[in-house]
mmJSON file of the N, C-alpha and C atoms, coordinates in Angstrom:
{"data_MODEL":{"atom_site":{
"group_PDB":["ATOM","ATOM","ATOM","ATOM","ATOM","ATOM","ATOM","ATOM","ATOM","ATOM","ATOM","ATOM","ATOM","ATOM","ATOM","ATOM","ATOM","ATOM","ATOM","ATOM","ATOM","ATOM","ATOM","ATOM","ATOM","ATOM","ATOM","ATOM","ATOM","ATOM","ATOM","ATOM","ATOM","ATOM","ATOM","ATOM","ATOM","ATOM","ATOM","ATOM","ATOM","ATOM","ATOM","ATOM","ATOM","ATOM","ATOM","ATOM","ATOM","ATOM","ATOM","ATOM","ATOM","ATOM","ATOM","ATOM","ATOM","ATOM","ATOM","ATOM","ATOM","ATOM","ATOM","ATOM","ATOM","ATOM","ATOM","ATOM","ATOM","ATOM","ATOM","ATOM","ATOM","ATOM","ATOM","ATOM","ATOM","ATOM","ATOM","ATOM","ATOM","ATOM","ATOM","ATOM","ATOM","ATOM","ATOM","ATOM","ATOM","ATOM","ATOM","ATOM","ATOM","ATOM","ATOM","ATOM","ATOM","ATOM","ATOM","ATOM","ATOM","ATOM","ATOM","ATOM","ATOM","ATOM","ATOM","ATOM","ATOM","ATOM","ATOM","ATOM","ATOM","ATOM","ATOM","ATOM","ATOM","ATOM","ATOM","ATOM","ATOM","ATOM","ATOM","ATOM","ATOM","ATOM","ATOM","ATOM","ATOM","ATOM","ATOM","ATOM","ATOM","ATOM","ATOM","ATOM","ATOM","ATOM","ATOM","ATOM","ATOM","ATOM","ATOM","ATOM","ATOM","ATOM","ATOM","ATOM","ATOM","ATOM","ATOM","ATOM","ATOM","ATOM","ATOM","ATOM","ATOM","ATOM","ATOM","ATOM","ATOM","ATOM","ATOM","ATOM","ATOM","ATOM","ATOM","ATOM","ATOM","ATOM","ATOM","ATOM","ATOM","ATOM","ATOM","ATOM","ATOM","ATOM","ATOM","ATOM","ATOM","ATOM","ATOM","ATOM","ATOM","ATOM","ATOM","ATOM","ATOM","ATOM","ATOM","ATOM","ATOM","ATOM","ATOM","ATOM","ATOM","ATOM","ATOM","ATOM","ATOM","ATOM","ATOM","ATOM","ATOM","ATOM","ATOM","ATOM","ATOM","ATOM","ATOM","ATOM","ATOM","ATOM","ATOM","ATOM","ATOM","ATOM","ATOM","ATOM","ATOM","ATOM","ATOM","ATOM","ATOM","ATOM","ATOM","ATOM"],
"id":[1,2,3,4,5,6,7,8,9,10,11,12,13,14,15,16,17,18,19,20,21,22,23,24,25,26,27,28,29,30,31,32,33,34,35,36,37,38,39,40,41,42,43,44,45,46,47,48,49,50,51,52,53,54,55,56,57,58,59,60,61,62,63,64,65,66,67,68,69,70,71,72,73,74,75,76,77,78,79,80,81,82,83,84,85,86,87,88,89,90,91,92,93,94,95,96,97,98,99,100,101,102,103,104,105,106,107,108,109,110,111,112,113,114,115,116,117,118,119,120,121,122,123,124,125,126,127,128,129,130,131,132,133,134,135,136,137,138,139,140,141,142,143,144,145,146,147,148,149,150,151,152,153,154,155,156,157,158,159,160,161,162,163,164,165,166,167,168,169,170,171,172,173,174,175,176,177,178,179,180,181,182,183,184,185,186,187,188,189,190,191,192,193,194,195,196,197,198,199,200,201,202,203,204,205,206,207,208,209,210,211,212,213,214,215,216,217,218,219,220,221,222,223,224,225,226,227,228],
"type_symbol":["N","C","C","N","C","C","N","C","C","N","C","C","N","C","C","N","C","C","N","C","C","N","C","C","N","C","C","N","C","C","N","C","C","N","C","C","N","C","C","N","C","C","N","C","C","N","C","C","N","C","C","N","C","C","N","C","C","N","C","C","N","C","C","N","C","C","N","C","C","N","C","C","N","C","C","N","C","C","N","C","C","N","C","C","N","C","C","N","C","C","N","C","C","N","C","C","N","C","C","N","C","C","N","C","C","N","C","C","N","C","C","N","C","C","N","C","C","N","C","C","N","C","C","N","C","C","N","C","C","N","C","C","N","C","C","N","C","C","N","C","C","N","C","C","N","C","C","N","C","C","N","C","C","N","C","C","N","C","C","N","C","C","N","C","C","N","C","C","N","C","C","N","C","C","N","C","C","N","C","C","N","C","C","N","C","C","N","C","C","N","C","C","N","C","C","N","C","C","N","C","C","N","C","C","N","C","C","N","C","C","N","C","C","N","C","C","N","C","C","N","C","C","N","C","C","N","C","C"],
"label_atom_id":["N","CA","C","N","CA","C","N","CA","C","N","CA","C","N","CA","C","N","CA","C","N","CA","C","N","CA","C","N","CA","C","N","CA","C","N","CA","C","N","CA","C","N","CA","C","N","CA","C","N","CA","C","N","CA","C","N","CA","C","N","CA","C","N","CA","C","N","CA","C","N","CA","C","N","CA","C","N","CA","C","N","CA","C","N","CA","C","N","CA","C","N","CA","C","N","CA","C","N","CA","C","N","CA","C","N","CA","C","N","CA","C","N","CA","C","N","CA","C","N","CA","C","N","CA","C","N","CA","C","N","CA","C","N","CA","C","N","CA","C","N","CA","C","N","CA","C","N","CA","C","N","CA","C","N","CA","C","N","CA","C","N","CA","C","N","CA","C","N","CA","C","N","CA","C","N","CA","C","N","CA","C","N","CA","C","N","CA","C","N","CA","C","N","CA","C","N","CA","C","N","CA","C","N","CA","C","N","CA","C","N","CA","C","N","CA","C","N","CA","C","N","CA","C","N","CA","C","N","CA","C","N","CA","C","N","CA","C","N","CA","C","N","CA","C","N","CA","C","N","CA","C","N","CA","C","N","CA","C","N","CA","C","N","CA","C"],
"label_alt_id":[null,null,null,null,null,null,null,null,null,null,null,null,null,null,null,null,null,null,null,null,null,null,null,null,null,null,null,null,null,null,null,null,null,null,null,null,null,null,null,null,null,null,null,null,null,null,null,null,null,null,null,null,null,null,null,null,null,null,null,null,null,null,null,null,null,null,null,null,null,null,null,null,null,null,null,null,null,null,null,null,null,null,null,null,null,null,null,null,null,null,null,null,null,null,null,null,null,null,null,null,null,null,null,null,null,null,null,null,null,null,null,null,null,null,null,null,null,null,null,null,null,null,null,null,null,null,null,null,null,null,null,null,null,null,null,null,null,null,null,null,null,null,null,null,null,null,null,null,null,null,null,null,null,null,null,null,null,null,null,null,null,null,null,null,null,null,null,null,null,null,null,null,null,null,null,null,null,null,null,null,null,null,null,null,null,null,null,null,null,null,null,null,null,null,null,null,null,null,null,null,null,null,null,null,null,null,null,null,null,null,null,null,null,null,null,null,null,null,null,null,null,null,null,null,null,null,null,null],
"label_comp_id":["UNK","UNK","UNK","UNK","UNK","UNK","UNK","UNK","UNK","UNK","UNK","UNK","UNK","UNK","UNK","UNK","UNK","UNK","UNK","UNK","UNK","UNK","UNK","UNK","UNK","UNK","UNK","UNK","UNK","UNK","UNK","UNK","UNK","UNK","UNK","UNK","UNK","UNK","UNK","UNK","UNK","UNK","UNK","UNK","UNK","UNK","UNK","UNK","UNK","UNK","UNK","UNK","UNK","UNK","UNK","UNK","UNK","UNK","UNK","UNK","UNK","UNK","UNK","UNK","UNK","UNK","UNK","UNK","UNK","UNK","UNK","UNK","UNK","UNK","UNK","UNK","UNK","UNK","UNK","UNK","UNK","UNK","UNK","UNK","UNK","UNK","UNK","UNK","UNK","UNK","UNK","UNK","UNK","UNK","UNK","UNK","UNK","UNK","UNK","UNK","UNK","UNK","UNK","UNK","UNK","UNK","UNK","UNK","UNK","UNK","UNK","UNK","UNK","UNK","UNK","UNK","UNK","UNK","UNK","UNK","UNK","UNK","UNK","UNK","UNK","UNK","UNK","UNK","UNK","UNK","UNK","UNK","UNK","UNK","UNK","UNK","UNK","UNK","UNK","UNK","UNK","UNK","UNK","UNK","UNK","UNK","UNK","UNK","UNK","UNK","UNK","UNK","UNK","UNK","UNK","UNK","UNK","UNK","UNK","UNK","UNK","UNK","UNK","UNK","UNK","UNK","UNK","UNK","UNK","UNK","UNK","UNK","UNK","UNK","UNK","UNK","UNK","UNK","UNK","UNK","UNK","UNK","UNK","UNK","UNK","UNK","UNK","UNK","UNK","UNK","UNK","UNK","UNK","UNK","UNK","UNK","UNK","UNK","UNK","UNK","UNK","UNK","UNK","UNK","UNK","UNK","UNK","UNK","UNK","UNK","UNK","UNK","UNK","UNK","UNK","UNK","UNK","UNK","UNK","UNK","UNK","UNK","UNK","UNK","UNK","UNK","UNK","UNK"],
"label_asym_id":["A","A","A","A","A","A","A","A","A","A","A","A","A","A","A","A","A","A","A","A","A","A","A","A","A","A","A","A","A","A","A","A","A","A","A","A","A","A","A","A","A","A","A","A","A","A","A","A","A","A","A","A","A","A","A","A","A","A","A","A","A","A","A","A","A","A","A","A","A","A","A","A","A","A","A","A","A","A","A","A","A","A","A","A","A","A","A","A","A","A","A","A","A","A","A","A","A","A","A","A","A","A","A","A","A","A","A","A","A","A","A","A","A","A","A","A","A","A","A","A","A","A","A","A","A","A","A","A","A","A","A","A","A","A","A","A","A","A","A","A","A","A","A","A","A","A","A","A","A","A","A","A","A","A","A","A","A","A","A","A","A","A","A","A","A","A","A","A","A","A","A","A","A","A","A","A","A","A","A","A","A","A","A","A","A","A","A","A","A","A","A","A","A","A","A","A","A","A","A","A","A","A","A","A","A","A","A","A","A","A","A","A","A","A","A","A","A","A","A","A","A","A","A","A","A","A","A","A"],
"label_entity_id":["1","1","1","1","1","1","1","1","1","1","1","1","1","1","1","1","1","1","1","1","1","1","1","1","1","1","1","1","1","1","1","1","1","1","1","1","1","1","1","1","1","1","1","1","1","1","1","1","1","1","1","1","1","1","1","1","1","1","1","1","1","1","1","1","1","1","1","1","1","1","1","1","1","1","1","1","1","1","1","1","1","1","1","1","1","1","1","1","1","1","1","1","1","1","1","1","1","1","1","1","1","1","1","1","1","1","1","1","1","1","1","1","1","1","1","1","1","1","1","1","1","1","1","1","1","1","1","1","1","1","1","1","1","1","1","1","1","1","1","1","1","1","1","1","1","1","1","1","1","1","1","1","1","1","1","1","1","1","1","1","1","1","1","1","1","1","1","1","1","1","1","1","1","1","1","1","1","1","1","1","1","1","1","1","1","1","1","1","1","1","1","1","1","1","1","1","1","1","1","1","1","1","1","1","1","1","1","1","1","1","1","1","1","1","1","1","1","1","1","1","1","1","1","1","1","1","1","1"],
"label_seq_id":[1,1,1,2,2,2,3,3,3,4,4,4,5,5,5,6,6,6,7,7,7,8,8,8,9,9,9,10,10,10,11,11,11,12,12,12,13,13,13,14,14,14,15,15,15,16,16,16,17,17,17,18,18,18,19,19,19,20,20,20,21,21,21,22,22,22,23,23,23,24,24,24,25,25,25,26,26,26,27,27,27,28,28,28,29,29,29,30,30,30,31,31,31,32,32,32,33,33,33,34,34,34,35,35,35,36,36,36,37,37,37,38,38,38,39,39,39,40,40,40,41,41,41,42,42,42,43,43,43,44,44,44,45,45,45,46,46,46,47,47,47,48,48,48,49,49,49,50,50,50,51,51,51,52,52,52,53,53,53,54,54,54,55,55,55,56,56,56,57,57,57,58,58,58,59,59,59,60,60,60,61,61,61,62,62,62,63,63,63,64,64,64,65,65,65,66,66,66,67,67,67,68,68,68,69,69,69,70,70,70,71,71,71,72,72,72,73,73,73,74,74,74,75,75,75,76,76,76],
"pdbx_PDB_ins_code":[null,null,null,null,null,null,null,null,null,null,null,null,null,null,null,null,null,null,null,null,null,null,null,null,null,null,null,null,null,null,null,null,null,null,null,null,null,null,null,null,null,null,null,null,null,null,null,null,null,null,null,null,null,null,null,null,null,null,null,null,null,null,null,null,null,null,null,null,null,null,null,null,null,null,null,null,null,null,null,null,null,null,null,null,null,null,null,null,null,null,null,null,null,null,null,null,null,null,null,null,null,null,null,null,null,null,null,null,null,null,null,null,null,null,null,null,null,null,null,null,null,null,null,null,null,null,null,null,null,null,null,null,null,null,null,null,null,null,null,null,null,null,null,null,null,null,null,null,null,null,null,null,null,null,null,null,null,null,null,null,null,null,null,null,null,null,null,null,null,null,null,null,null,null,null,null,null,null,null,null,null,null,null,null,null,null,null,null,null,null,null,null,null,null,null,null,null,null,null,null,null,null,null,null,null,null,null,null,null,null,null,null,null,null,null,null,null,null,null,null,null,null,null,null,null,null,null,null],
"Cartn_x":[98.178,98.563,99.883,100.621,102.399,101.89,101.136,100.75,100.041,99.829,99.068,99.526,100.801,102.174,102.886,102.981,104.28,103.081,102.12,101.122,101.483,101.562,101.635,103.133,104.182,105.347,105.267,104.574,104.684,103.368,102.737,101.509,101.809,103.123,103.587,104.23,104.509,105.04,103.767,102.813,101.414,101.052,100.548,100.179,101.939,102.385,103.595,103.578,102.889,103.164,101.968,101.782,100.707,100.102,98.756,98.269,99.095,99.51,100.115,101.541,101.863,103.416,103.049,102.11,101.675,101.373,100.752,100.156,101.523,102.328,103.713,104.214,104.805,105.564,104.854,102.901,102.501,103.098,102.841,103.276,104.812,105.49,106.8,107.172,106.744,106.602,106.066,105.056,104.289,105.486,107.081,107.542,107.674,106.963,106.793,107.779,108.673,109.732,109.112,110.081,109.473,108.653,109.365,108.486,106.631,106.857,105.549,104.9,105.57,104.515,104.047,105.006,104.378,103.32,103.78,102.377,101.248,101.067,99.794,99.164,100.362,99.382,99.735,99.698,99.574,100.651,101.736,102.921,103.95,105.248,106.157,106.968,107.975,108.805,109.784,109.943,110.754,109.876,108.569,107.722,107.859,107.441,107.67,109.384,109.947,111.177,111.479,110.753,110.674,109.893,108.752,107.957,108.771,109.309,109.991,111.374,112.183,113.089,112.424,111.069,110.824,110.202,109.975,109.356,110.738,111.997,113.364,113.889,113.635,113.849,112.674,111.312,110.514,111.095,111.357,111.392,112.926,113.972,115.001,115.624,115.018,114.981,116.095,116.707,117.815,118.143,117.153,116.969,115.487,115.88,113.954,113.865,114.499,114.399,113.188,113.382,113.256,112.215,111.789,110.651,109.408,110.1,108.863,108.775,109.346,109.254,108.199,108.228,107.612,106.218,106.279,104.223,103.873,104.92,104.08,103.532,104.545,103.877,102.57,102.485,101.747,100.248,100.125,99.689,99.184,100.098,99.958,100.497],
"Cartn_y":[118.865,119.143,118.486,118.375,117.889,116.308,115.494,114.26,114.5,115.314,115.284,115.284,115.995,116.727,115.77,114.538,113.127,112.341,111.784,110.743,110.721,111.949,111.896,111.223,111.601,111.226,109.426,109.025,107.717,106.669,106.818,106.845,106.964,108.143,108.625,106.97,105.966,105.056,104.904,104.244,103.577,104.273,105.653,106.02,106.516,106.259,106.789,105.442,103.811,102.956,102.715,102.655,102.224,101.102,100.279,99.27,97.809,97.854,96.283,96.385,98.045,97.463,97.142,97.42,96.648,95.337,95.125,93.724,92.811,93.317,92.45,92.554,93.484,93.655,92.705,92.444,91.607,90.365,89.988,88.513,88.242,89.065,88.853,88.921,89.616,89.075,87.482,87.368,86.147,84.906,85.652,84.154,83.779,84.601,84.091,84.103,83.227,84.232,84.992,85.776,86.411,85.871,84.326,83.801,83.549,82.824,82.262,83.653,85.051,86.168,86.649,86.715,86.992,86.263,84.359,83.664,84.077,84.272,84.878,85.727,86.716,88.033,88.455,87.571,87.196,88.352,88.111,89.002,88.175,88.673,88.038,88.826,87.72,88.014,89.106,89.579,90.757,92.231,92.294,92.947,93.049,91.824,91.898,92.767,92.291,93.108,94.575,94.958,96.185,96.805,96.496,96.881,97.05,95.984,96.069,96.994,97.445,98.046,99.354,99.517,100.81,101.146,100.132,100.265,100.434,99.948,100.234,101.743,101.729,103.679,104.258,104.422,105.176,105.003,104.402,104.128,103.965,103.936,104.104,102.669,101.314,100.147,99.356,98.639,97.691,96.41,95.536,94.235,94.095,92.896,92.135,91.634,92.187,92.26,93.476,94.599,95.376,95.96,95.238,95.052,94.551,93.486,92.692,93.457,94.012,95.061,96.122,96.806,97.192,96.793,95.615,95.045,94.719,94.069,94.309,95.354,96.62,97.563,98.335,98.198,98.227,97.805,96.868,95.607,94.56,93.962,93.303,92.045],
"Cartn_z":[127.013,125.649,125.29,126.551,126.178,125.579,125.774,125.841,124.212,123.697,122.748,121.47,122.067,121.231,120.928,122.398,121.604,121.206,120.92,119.682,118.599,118.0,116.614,115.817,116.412,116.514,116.93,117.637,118.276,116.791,116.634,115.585,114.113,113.962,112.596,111.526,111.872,111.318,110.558,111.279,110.438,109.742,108.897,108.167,106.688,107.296,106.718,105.42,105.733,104.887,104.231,103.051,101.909,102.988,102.577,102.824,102.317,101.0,100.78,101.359,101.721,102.601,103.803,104.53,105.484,105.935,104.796,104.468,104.301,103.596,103.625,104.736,105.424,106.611,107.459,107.454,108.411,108.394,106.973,106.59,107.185,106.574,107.442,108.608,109.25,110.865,111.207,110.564,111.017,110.593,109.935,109.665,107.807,107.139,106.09,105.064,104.33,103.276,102.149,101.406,100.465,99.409,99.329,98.345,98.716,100.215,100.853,100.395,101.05,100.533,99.752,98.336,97.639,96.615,97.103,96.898,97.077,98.26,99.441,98.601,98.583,98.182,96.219,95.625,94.458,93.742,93.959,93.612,93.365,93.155,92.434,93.73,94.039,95.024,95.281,93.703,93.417,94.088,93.942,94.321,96.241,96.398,97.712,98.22,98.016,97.924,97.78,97.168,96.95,97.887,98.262,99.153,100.56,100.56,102.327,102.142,100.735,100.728,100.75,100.443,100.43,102.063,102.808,104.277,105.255,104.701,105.52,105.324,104.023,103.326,104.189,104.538,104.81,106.474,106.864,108.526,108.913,108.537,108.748,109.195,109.135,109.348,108.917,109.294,108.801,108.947,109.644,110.176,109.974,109.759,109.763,111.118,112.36,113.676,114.01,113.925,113.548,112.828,111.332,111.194,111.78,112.072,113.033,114.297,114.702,115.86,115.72,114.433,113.981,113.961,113.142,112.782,114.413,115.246,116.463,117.391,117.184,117.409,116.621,115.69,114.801,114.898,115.884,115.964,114.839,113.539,112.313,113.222],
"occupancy":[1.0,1.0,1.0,1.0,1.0,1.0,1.0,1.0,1.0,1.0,1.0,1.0,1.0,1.0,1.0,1.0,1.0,1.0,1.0,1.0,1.0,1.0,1.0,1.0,1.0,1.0,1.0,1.0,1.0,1.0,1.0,1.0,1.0,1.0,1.0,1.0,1.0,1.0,1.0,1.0,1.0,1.0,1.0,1.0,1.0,1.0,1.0,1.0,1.0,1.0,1.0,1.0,1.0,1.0,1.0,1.0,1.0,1.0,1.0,1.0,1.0,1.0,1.0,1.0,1.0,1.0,1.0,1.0,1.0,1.0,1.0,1.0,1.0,1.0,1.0,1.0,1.0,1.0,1.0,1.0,1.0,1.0,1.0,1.0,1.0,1.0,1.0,1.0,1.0,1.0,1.0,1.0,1.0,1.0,1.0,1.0,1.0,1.0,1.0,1.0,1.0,1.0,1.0,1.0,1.0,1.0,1.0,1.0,1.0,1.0,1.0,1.0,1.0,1.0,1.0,1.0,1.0,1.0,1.0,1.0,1.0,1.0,1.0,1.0,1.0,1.0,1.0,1.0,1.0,1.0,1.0,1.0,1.0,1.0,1.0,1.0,1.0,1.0,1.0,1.0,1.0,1.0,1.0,1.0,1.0,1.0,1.0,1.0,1.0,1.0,1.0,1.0,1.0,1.0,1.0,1.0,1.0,1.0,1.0,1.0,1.0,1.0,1.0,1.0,1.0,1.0,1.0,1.0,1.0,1.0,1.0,1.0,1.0,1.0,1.0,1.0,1.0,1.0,1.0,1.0,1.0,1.0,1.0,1.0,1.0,1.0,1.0,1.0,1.0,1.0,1.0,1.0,1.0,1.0,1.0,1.0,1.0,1.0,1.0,1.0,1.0,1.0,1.0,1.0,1.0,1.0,1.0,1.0,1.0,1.0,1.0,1.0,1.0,1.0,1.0,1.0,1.0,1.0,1.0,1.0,1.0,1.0,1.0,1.0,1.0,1.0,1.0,1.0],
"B_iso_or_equiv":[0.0,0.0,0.0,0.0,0.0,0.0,0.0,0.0,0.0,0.0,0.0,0.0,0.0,0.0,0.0,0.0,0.0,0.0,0.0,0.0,0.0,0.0,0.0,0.0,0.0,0.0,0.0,0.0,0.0,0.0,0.0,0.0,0.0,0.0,0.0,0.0,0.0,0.0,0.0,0.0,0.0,0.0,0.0,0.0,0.0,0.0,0.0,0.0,0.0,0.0,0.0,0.0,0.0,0.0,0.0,0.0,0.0,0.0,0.0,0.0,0.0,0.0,0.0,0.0,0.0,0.0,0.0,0.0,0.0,0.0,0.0,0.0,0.0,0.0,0.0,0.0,0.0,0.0,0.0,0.0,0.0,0.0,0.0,0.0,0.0,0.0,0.0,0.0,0.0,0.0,0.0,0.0,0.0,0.0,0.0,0.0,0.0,0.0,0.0,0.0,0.0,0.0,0.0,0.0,0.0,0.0,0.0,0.0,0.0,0.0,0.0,0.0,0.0,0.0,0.0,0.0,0.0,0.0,0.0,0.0,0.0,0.0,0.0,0.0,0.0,0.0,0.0,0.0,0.0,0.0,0.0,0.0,0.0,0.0,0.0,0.0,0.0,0.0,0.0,0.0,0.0,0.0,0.0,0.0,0.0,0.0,0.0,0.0,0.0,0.0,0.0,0.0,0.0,0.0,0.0,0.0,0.0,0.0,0.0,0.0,0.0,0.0,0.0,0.0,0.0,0.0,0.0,0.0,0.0,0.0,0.0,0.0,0.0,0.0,0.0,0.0,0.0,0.0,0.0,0.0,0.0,0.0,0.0,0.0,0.0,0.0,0.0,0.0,0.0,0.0,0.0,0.0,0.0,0.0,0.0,0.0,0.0,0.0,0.0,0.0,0.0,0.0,0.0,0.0,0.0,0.0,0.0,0.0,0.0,0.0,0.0,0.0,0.0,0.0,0.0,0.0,0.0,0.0,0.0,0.0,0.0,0.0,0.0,0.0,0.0,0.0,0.0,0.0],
"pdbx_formal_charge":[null,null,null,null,null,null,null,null,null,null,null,null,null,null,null,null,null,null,null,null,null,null,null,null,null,null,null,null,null,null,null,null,null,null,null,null,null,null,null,null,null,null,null,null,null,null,null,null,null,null,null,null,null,null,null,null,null,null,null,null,null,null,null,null,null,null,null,null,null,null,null,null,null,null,null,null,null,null,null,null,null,null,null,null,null,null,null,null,null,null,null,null,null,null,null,null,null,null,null,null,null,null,null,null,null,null,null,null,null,null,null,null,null,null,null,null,null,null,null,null,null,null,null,null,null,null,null,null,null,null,null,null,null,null,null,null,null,null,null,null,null,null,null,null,null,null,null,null,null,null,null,null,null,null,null,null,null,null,null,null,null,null,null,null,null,null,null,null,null,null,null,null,null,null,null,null,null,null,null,null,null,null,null,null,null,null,null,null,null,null,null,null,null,null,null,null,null,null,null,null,null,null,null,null,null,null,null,null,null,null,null,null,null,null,null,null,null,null,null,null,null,null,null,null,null,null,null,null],
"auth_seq_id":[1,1,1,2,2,2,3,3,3,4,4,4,5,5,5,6,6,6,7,7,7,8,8,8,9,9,9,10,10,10,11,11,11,12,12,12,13,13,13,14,14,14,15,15,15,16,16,16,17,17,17,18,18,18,19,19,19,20,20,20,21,21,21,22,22,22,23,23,23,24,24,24,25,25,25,26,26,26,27,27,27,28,28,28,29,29,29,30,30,30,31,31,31,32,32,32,33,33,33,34,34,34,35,35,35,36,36,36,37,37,37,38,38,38,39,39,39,40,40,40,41,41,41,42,42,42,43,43,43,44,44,44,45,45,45,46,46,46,47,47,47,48,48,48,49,49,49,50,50,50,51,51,51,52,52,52,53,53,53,54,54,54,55,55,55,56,56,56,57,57,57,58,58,58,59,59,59,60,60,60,61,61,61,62,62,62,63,63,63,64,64,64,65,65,65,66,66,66,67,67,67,68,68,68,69,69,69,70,70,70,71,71,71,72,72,72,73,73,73,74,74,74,75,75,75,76,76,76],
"auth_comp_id":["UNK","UNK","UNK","UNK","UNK","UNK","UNK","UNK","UNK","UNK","UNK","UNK","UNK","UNK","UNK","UNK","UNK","UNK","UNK","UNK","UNK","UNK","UNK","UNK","UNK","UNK","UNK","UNK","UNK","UNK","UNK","UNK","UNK","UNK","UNK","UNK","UNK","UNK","UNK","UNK","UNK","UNK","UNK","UNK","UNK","UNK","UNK","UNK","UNK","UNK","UNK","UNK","UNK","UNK","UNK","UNK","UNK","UNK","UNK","UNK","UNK","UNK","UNK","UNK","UNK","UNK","UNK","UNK","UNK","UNK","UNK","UNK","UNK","UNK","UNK","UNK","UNK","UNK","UNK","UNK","UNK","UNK","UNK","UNK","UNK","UNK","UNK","UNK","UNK","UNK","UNK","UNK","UNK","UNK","UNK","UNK","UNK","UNK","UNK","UNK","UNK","UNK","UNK","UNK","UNK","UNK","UNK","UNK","UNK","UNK","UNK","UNK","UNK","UNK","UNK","UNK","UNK","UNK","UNK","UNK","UNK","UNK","UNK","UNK","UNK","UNK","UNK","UNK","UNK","UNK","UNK","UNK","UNK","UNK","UNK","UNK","UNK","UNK","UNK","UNK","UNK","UNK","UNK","UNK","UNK","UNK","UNK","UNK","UNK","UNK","UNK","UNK","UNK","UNK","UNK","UNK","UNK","UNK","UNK","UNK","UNK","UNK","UNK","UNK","UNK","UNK","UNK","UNK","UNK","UNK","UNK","UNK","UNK","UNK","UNK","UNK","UNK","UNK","UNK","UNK","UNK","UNK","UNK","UNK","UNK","UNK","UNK","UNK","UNK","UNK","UNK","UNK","UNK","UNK","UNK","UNK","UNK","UNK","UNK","UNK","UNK","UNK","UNK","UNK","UNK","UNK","UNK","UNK","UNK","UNK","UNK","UNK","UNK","UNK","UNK","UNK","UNK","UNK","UNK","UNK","UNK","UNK","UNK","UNK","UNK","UNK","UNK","UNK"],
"auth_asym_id":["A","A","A","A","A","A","A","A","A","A","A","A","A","A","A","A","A","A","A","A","A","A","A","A","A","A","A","A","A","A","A","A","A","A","A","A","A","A","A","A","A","A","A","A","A","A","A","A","A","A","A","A","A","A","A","A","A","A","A","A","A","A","A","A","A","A","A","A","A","A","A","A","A","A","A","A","A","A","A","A","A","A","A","A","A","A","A","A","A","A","A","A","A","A","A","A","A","A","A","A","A","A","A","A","A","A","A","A","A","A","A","A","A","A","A","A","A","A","A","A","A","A","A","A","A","A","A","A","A","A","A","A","A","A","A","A","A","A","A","A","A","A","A","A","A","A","A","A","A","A","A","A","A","A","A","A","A","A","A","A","A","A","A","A","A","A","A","A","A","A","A","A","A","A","A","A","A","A","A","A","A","A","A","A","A","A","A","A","A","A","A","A","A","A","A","A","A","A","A","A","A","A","A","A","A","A","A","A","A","A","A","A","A","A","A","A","A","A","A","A","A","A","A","A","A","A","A","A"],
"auth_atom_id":["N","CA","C","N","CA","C","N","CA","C","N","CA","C","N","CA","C","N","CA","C","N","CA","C","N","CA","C","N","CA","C","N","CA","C","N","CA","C","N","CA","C","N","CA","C","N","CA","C","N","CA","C","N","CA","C","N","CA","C","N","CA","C","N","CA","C","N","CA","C","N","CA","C","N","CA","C","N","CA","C","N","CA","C","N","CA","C","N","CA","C","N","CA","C","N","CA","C","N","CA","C","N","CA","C","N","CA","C","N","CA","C","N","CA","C","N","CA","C","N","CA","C","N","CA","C","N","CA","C","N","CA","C","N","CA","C","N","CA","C","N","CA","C","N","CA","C","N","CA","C","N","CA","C","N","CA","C","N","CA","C","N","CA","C","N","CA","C","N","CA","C","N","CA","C","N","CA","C","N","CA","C","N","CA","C","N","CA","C","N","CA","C","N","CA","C","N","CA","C","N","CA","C","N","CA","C","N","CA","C","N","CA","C","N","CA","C","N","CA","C","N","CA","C","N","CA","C","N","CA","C","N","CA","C","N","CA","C","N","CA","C","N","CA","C","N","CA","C","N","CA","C","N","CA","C","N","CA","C","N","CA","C","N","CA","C"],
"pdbx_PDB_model_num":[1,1,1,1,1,1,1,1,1,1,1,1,1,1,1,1,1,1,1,1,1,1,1,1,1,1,1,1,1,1,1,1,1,1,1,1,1,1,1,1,1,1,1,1,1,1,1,1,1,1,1,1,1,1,1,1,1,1,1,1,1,1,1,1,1,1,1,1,1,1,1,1,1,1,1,1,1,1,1,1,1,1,1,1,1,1,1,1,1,1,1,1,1,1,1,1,1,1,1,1,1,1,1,1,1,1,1,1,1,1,1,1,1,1,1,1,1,1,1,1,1,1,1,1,1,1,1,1,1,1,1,1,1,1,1,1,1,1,1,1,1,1,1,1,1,1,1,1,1,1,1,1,1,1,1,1,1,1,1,1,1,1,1,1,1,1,1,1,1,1,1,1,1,1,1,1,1,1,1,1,1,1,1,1,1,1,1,1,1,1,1,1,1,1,1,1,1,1,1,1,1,1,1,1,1,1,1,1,1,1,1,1,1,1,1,1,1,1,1,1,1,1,1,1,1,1,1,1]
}}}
């Protein structure tokens, strides 16, 4: 049960973010700037921005080190 008890805690990031903050956070890992992303995913860069300021607020995040730390755990 102790094993059952730390998952949710370890797991709690991924549901904590919408799908297109995901989808961004992927892109940005992979390298992409805000602009390349929000090409991609048919947004305006200001958007993208927001998305990842709201994925540093939800997760306590402060580097795009960090992030990408993140989508790889994640696995994005």
């Amino acid at each position: 049960m102790s094993l059952t008890a730390t998952m949710p805690s370890v797991e709690s990031p991924a549901p904590a973010l919408a799908p297109r903050e995901r989808e961004t956070l992927r892109h940005i890992a992979e390298g992409r700037t805000y602009l390349q992303t929000a090409r991609h995913m048919g947004l305006s860069k200001h958007t993208v921005d927001a998305y990842l300021r709201r994925i540093r607020a939800k997760l306590n995040i402060t580097s795009t080190a960090e992030l990408t730390r993140l989508a790889i755990s994640l696995g994005l």
